[in-house]
N, C-alpha and C positions, 0 to 999 in steps of 0.2 A: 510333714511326714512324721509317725511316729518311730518308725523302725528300718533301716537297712541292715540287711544283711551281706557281709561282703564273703564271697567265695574264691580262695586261688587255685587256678587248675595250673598243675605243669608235671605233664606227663601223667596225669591219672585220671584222663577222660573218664572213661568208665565209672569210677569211684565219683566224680565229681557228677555227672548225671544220676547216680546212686542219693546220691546229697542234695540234692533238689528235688529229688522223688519223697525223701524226708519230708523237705521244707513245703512242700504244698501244700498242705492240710492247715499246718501250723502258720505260715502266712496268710493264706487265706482267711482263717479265724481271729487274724486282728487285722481291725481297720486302719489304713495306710501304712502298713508295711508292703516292702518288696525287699528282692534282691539283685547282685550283682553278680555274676560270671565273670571274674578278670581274668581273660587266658593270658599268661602270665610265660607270653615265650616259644610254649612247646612248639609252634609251626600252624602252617595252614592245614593242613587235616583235620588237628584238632579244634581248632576254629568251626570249619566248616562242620563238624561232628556235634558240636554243642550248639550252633544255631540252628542245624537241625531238628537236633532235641528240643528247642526251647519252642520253634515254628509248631512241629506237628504233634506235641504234646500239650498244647494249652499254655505254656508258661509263661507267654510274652505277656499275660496282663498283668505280671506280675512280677518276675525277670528279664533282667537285660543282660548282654553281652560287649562286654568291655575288653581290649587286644590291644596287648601292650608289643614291643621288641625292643632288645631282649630279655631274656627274664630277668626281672632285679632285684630277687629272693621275697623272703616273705614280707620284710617292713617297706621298699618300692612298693610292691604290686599293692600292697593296699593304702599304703598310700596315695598312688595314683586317683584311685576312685574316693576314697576320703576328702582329698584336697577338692575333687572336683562337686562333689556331693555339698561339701560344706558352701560353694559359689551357689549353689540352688536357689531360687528364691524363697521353698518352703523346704530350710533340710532338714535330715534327719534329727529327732530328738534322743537317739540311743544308736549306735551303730554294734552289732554284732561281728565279729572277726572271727570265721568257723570256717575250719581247717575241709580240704577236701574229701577227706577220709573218719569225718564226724558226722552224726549222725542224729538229730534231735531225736528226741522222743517224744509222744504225744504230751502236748502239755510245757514242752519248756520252755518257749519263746512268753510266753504267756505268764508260767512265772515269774519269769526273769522280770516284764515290761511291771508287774503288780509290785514285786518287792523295790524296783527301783522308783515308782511313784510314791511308795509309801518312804522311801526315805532318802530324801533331799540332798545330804551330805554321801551318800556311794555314789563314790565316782566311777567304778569298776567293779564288777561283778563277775563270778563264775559258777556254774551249774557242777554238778557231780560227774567228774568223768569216769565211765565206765568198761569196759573189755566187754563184748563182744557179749561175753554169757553173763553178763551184767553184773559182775565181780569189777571191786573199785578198783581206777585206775594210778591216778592220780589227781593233785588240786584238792584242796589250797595247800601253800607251801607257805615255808619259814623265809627268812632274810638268808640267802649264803652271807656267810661269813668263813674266816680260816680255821675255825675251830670246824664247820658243818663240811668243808674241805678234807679236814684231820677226819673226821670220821667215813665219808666216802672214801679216802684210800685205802683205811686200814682194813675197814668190813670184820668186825671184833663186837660180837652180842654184847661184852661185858663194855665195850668202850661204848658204845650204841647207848646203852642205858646210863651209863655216869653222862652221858651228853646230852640226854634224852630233848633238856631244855635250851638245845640248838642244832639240835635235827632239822633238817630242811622241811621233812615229812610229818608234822603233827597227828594226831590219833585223831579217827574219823570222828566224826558228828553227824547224827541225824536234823540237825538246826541249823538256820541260819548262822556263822559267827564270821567274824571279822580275821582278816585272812594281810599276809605280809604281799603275796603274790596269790595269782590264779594264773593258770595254765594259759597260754595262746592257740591253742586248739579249740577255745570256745570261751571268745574274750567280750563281756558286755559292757560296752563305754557310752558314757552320758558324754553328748556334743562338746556339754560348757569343758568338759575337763580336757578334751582337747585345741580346745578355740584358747585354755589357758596355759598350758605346759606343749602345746605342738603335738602332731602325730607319731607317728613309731619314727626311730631312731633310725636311718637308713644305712651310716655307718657300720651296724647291727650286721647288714646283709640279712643272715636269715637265723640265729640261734639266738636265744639270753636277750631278747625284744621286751617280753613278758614280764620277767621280775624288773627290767630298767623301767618297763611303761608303769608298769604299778607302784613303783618304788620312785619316782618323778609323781606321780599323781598323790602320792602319801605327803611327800614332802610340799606340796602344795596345798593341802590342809582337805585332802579328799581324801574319804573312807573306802578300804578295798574288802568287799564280803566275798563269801563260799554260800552258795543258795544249794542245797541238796535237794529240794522237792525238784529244780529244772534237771535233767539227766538227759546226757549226751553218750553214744556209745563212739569209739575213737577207737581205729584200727593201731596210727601213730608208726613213722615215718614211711609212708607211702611212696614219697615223692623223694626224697633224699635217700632212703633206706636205713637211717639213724633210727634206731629205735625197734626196728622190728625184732619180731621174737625170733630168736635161731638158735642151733645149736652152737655158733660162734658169729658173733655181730660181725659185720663187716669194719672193716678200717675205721676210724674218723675222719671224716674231709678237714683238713687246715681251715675252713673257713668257722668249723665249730670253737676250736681252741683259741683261734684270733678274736671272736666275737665274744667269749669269756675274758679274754686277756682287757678286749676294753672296756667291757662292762663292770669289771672290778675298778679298772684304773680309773675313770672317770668319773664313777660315783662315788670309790672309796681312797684311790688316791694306791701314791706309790710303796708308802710300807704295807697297808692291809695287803695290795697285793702280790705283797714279795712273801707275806708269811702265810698265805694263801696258797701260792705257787707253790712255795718249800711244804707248807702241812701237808699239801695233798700228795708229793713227790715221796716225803718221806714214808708215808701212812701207804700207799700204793705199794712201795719196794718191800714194805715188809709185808705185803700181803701176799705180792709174788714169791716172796720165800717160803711163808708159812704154808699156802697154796698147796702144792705139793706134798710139803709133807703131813699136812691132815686130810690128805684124795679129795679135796674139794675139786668140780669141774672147772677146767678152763674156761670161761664164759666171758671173757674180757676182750674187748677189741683187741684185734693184731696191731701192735709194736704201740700200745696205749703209752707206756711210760714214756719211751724215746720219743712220741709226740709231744705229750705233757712237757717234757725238759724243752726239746727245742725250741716250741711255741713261749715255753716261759719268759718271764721278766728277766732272767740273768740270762736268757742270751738274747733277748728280742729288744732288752733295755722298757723304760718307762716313758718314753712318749705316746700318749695317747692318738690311735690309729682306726683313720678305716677300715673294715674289712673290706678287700679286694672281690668286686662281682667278677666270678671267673666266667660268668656270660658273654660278659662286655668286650676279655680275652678273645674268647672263641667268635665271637661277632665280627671282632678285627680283622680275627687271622682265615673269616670265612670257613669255619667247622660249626659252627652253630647251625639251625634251620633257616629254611628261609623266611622274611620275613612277613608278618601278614600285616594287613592295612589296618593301620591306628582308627578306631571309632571313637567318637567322645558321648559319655554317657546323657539320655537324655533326661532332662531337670523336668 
């Protein structure tokens, strides 16, 4: 097989049948590709909502339907079908990881499959992610570090620009170039590089996957590109509600802060991440001063800093930790859906 595609649905049936409606065209026009539907938790409704989709729309010659319980955020759920894909007899040469609220455009699977043939050493790849009116999104990204920390707190044009050369966010490109990270909204992985370094980090749960999977894949002597001719459009956080546009974000769920907290520690260790913790706490507080008094809009999650502190290194300590699936919680205590019958993918 040349290409899988993995899909996670959880809670945005709708959206993820939207995402398939995409992927037709563009699967169809490369030889042995398909994809995967992992319903990823939501319940038997939504199960039985996408095999429907998948029966009396045509999809099945080319999608399948994979039902996990219960959800085990985004590095689980694709893992799931990863591990079992890779048992195939003839598995995937390139597995795609596209969010359910992403959207190819004509032409990007197709990109993606020509630039990574033509070169050997990308191990991971990412297409141009875009908003809706096809205004860029994000991808590709810089290394975080505490200084790229210092500057997300402070939000200071004049600090922005003396830092320019470790902004997370580099100046677009219409080219190909070589990128530190690419988003996980629309993540293209060559087999060998995970048969070498492992699949997504499950400890992860579900945030800061993306720069740990690329940043493991670098370190084991694979190249990570930015392809702008593939273009993806990405609504971005659908399913969690992290990210959507509003006139005040909602909260942070602790499991975003814990998933930063290990992703620093573990690849960079306990002082990066204690002056990581501090740059960003310190550069924040003074922005909630400054805030106000220059009428900038409130647009910042509710209780962001009291989060930041608590979740930090000085009071959470430096052991390196799993993030808690609070599915697995709610499974226990019986609040979760119920659940639906495990299928295994067929090879």
């Amino acid at each position: 097989m040349k290409l899988l595609v993995v899909v996670l649905n959880y809670r945005v049936t709708d959206l993820t049948i939207q995402c398939l409606r995409a992927l037709e065209s563009e699967i169809c026009a490369l030889p042995y590709a398909r994809a995967v539907v992992c319903e990823n938790g939501t319940g038997p409704e939504a199960v039985q909502c996408l095999r429907e989709a998948i029966e009396t729309r045509g999809w099945g010659k080319w999608a399948y339907l994979r039902e996990v319980y219960p959800n085990r955020g985004f590095t689980g759920g694709n893992n799931v079908v990863i591990r079992e894909a890779l048992g195939w007899p003839d598995p995937p040469e390139y597995f795609l990881l596209l969010n359910a609220d992403a959207f190819v455009q004509p032409g990007a699977l197709a990109e993606l499959v020509r630039f990574m043939d033509a070169h050997p050493q990308a191990g991971v790849a990412g297409p141009r992610i875009e908003n809706p009116d096809g205004t860029w999104q994000c991808s590709p990204f810089r290394q975080m570090t505490f200084v790229s920390e210092l500057d997300r707190g402070f939000r200071l044009g004049l600090m922005t620009r003396l830092l320019s050369r470790w902004t997370v966010t580099p100046p677009i490109t219409d080219s190909p170039t070589r990128a530190e990270w690419v988003s996980g909204a629309s993540m293209f992985i060559r087999r060998q590089v995970i048969e070498q370094i492992g699949p997504l980090d499950e400890g992860l749960y579900t945030y800061f996957d993306d720069p740990d999977f690329c940043l493991n894949a670098r370190r084991a002597g694979w190249e990570v590109w930015y392809v702008p001719a593939s273009r993806v459009n990405h609504l971005g956080g659908q399913s969690t509600g992290v990210g959507q546009k509003a006139e005040r974000p909602r909260r942070l769920p602790s499991y975003w802060f814990l998933a930063r907290r290990r992703y620093f520690l573990k690849n960079f260790g306990a002082l990066h991440t204690a002056l990581a913790d501090a740059a960003f706490l310190a550069g924040f507080a003074a922005w909630r001063l400054r805030r106000p008094i220059q009428g900038k809009p409130d647009t910042d999650p509710p209780h962001m800093l009291w989060d930041s502190f608590r979740h930090s290194v000085f009071c959470t300590g430096f052991k390196v930790k799993p993030v808690p699936n609070p599915a697995l919680r709610d499974a226990a205590t019986g609040n979760g859906p119920l659940p639906a019958q495990e299928s295994v993918l067929p090879s």
